[in-house]
VEXMARDO-262644 format. One record per residue: residue number from 1; residue in three letters; z, y, x of N, C-alpha, C in turn. Coordinates in pm, whole numbers. Each point is the difference from the previous one (the first is absolute). Layout:
# VEXMARDO-262644
- sedren|kolpa|n.c3|n.c2|n.c1|ca.c3|ca.c2|ca.c1|c.c3|c.c2|c.c1
- NUM|ALA|Z|Y|X|Z|Y|X|Z|Y|X .
...
***
This chain:
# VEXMARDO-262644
- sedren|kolpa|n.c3|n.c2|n.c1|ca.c3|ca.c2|ca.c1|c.c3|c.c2|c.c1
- 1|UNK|155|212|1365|25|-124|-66|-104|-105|42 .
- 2|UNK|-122|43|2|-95|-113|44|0|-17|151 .
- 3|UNK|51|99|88|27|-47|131|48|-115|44 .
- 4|UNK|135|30|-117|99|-97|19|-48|-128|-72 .
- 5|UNK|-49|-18|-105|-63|-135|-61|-137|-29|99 .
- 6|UNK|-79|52|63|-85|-37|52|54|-133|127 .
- 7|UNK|151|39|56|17|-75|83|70|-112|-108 .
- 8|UNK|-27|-67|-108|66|-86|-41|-106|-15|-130 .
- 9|UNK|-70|-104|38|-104|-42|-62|39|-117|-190 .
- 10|UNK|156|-18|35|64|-63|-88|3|68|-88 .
- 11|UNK|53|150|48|101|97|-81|118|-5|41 .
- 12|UNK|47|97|-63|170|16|41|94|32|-100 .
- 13|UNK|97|-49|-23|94|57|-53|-13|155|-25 .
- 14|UNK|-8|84|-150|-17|129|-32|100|37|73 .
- 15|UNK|130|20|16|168|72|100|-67|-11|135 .
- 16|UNK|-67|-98|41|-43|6|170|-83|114|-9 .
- 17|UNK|-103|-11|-45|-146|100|0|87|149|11 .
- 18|UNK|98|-7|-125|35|155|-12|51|43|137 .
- 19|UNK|85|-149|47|92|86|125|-89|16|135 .
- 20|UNK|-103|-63|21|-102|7|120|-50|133|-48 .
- 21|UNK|-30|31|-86|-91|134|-45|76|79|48 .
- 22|UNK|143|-31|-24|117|160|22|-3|-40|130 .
- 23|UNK|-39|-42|83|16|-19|171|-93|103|47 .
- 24|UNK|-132|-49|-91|-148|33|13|-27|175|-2 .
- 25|UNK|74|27|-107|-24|118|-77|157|36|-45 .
- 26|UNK|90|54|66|129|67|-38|-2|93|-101 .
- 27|UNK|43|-12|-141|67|51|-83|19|177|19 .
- 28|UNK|-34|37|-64|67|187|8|126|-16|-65 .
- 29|UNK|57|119|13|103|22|-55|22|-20|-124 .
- 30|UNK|-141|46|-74|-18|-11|-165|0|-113|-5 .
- 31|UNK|-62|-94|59|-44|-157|-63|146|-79|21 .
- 32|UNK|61|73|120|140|-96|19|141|24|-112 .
- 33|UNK|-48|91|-40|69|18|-128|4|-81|-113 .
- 34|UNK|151|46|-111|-22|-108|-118|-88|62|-108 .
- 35|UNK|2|-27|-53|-7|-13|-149|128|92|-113 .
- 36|UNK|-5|127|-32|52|26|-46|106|-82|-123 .
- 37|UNK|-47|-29|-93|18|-72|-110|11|-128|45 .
- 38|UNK|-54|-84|122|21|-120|62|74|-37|122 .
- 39|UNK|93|15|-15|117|-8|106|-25|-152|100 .
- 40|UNK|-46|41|175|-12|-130|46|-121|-49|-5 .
- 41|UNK|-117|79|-63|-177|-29|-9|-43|137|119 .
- 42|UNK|-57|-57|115|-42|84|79|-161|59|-4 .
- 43|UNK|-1|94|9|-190|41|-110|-63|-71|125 .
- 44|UNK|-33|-19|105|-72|-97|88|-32|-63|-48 .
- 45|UNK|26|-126|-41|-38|-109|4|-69|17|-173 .
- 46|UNK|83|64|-119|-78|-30|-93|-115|118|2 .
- 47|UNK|-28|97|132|-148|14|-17|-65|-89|78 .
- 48|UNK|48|-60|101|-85|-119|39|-64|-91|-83 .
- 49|UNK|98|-51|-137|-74|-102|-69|-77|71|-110 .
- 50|UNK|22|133|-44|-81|32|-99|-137|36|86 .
- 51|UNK|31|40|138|-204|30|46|-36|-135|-7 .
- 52|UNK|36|-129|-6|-69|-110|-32|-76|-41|-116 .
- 53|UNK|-22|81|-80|-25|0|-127|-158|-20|12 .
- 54|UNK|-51|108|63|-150|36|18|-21|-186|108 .
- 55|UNK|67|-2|38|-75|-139|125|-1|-78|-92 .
- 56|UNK|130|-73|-70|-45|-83|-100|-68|-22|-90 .
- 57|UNK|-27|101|-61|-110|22|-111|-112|-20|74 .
- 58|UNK|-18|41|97|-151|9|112|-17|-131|26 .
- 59|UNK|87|-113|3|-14|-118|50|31|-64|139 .
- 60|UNK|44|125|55|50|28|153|157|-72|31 .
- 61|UNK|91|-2|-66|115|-76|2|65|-71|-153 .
- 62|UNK|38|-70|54|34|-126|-123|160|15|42 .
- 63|UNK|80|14|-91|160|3|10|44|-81|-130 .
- 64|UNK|43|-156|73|67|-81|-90|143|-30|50 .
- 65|UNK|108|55|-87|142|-78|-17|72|38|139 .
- 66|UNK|-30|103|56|57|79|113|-133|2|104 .
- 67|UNK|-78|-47|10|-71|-70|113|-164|98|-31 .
- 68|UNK|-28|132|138|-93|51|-39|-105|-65|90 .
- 69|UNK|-124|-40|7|-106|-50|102|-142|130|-58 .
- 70|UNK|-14|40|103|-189|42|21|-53|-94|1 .
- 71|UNK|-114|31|-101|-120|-67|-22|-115|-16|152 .
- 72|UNK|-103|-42|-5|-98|18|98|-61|104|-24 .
- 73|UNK|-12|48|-76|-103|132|-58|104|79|-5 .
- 74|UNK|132|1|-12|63|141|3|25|21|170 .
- 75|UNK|54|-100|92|12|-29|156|-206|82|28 .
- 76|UNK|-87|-47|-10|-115|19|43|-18|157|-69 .
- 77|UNK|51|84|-123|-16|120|7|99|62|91 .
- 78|UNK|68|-29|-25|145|102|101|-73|-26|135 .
- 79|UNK|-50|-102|46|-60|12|171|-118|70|-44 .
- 80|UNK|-106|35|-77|-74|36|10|24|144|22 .
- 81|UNK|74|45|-109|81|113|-1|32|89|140 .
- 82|UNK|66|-129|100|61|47|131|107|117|-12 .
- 83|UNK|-28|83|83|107|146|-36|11|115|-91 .
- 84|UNK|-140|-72|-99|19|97|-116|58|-41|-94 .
- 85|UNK|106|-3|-20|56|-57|-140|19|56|-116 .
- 86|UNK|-41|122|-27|20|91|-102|-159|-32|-68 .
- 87|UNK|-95|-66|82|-157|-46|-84|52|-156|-58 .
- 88|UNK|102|-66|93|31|-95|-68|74|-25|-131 .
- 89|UNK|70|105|37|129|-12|-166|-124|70|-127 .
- 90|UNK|-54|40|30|-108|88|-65|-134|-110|-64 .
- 91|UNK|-2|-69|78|-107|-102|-44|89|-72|-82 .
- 92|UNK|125|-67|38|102|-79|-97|16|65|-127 .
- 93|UNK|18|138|24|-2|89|-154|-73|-33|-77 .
- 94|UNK|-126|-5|37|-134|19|-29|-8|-139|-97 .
- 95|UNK|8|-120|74|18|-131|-20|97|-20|-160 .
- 96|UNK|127|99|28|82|-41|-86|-37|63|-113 .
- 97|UNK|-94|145|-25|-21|70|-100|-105|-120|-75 .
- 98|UNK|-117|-46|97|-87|-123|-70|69|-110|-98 .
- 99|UNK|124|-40|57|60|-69|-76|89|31|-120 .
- 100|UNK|26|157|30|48|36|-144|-92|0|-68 .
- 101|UNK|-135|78|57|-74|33|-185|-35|-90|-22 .
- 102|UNK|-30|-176|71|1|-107|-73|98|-78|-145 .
- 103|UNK|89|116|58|134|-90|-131|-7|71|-91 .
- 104|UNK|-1|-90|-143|-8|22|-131|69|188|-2 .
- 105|UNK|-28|40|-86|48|105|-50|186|-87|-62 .
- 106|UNK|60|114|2|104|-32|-98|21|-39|-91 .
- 107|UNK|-116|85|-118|16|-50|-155|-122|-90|-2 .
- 108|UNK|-55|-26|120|-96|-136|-8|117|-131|-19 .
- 109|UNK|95|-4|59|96|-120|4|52|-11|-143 .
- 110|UNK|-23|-142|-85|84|0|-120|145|7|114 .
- 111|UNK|83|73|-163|125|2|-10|39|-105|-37 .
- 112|UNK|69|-142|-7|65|-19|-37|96|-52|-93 .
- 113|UNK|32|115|-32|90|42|-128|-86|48|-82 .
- 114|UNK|-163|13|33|-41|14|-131|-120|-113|-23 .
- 115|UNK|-15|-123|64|-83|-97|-34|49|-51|-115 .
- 116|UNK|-84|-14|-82|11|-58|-165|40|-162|9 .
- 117|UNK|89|-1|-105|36|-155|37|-122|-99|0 .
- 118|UNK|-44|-103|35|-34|-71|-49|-75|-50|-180 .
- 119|UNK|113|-24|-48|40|-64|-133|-79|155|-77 .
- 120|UNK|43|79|42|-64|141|-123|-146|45|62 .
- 121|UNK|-39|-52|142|-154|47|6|-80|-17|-102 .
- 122|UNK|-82|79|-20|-114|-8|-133|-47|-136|101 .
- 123|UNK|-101|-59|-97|-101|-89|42|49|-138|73 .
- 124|UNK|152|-6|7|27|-138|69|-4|-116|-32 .
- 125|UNK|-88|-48|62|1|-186|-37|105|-37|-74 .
- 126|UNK|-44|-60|-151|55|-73|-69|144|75|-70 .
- 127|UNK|-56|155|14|95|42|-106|-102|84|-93 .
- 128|UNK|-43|0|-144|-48|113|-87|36|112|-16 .
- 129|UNK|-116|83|22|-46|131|38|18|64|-187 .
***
C-alpha cells in the first residue's frame, strides 16, 4: 500500500490503492474469496483496509472520504524500513497500542443517558438546594 501511495504524493483514491496492491501482491485463493454471510465482499480488499488500522492510528496514513495519502513520517518509516516490513507493521503496532492506552477507559466516558439533567443538578445556579 505505501509503495503504491509513495508514488502519489496527493494520495489516491482508496479502489486505486487496493487495485495496484492486487497487481503488486496477488490475492491467494483464500483472500480471493467471498465472504460467507457476504455475498459479492471479496476478503482481499477488506483485509487490506482493516491492516490500515495500525498506520492510521500511528499517524502514518490519513484516509478522508475515499482518498488514502501517507504521511511524511509514515513514507520516511516504510523507506527506512526498506525490505523489512514485518519491523515496519510492527513498529505501526507498536504506535497504535500507544494510542490506545491513551484513550479514556470505557466507563471513563460519561454515558449519556445517564448525565443528570441540568434543572435537577444539586447546586445549580439560581435554583434552591
Amino acid at each position: 500500500m505505501f509503495q503504491v501511495l509513495q508514488k502519489h504524493p496527493d494520495g489516491l483514491a482508496a479502489k486505486d490503492v487496493l487495485r495496484q496492491v492486487c497487481e503488486i501482491v496477488p490475492p491467494t485463493p483464500f483472500e480471493t474469496s467471498e465472504y460467507p454471510n457476504r455475498p459479492g465482499v471479496r476478503r482481499y480488499e477488506k483485509i487490506i483496509r482493516f491492516s490500515t488500522v495500525p498506520f492510521v492510528k500511528a499517524g502514518w496514513l490519513v484516509k478522508t472520504i475515499g482518498m488514502w495519502v501517507a504521511t511524511d513520517e509514515g513514507l520516511a518509516a516504510f523507506d527506512t524500513a526498506g525490505p523489512d516490513v514485518e519491523s515496519w507493521f510492527r513498529a505501526a503496532v507498536a504506535k497504535y497500542r500507544e494510542w490506545r492506552r491513551d484513550q479514556p477507559e470505557p466507563d471513563m466516558v460519561p454515558d449519556v443517558n445517564t448525565v443528570p439533567d441540568v434543572n435537577e443538578a444539586e447546586g445549580y445556579p439560581g435554583r434552591s438546594a
